[in-house]
N, C-alpha and C positions, 0 to 999 in steps of 0.2 A: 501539421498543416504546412501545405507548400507556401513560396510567397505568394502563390496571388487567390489566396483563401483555398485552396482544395486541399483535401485530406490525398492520402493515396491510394485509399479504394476509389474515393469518388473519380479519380481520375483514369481508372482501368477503362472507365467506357466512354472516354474525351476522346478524339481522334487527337491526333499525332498533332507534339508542339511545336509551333516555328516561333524564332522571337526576333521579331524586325527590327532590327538596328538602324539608325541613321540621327545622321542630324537634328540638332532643336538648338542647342544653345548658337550652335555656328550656320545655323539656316539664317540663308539672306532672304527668306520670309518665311518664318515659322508658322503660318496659317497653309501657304501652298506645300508645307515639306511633311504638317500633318493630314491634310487630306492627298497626299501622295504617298504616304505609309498608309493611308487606312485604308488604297486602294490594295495596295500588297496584300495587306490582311484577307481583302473580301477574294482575288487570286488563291492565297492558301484557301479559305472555306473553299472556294470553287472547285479545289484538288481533293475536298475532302479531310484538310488539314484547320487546325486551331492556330490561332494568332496569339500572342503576346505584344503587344504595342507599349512602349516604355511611356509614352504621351499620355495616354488615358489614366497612370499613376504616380509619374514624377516628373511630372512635366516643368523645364524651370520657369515661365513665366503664369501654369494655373495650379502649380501645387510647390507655390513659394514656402511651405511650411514643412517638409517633406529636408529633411538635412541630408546632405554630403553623403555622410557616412551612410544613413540607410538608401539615397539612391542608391551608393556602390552596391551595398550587401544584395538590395533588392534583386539588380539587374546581374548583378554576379550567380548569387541563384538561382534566378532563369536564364541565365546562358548555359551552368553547367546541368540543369535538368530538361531542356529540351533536347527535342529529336533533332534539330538543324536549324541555322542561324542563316536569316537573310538579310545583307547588309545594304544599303544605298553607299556606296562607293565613292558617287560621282563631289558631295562635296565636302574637304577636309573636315575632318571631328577628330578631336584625340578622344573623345569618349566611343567614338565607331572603331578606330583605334586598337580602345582596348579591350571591347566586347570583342573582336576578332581573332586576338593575343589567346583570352580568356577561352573560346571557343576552339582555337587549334589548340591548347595546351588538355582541353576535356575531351580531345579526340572528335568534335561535333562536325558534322558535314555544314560546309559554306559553300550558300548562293550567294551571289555580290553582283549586284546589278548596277549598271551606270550609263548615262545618255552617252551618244555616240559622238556627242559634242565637247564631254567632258571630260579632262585629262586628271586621272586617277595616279596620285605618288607612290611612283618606285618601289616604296618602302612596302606601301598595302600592298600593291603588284605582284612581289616579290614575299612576301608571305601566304597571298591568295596562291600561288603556284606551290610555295611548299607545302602546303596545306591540302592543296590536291583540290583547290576549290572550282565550282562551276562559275564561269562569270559570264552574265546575260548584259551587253553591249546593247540597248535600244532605240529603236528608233524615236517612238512617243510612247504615251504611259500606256495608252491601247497596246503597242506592242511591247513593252514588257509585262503590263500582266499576262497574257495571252503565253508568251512565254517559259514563266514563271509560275504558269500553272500548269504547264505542260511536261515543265522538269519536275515539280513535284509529284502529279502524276507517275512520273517514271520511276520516281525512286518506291514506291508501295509494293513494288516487287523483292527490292530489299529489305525494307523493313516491314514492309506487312499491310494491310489495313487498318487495322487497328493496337493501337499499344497491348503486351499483354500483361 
């Protein structure tokens, strides 16, 4: 069984996994940071693509029972068994961090999305480029879904429609 309950057959005919990174513990409203990951999410379905949302399982203020150690394991996991890793950028997380660390060292394609308002550190910058990663600069959250489902789209050429 994977972490988030699928065996590996059952996952042959899941579309392709994104797992969206961003902020919770260092969101300056964690209510607005998760209905702006679940719009990513509903973006990926719209390409065709599955979501992984870390909120809906180790959320730190609605799944306070959920320890340390298995968030790491869990989201370590799903970083290195997914198809590509979408990050929110725009605001500081050492845990976005180091899903991104985790994500360039398993070789995984990163999206990294950030408002056009918001100044992203050096450090992520500077790994999003070694990394070879896409970064979607947006305007509002209509335009970066809109976008982010358009890079997705584009990528089904390299890796296929469906996992096989």
């Amino acid at each position: 069984m994977s972490a988030i309950g699928h065996s590996s057959a059952d996952r042959v005919c899941r579309p392709k996994l994104v797992y969206v990174s961003g902020a919770l513990t260092a969101a300056p409203d964690i209510v607005r940071a998760r209905a702006f990951y679940e719009q990513l999410a509903a973006a990926c379905r719209a390409a065709g693509w599955t979501a992984y949302l870390p909120h809906e399982r180790t959320d730190p203020q609605l799944h306070t029972n959920v320890t340390a150690d298995k968030v790491f394991e869990t989201d370590r996991d799903l970083v290195e068994s997914c198809e590509l890793v979408v990050a929110d950028v725009g605001v500081p997380s050492a845990g976005v961090g180091g899903e991104l660390v985790l994500a360039w060292k398993a070789g995984k394609p990163i999206v990294a999305v950030h408002h056009q308002d918001q100044t992203v550190s050096r450090f992520v910058l500077g790994l999003l480029s070694v990394a070879g990663a896409t970064v979607i600069n947006y305007e509002d959250e209509h335009d970066c879904a809109q976008r982010l489902a358009a890079e997705l789209r584009s990528r089904d050429h390299v890796l296929g429609p469906q996992r096989p």
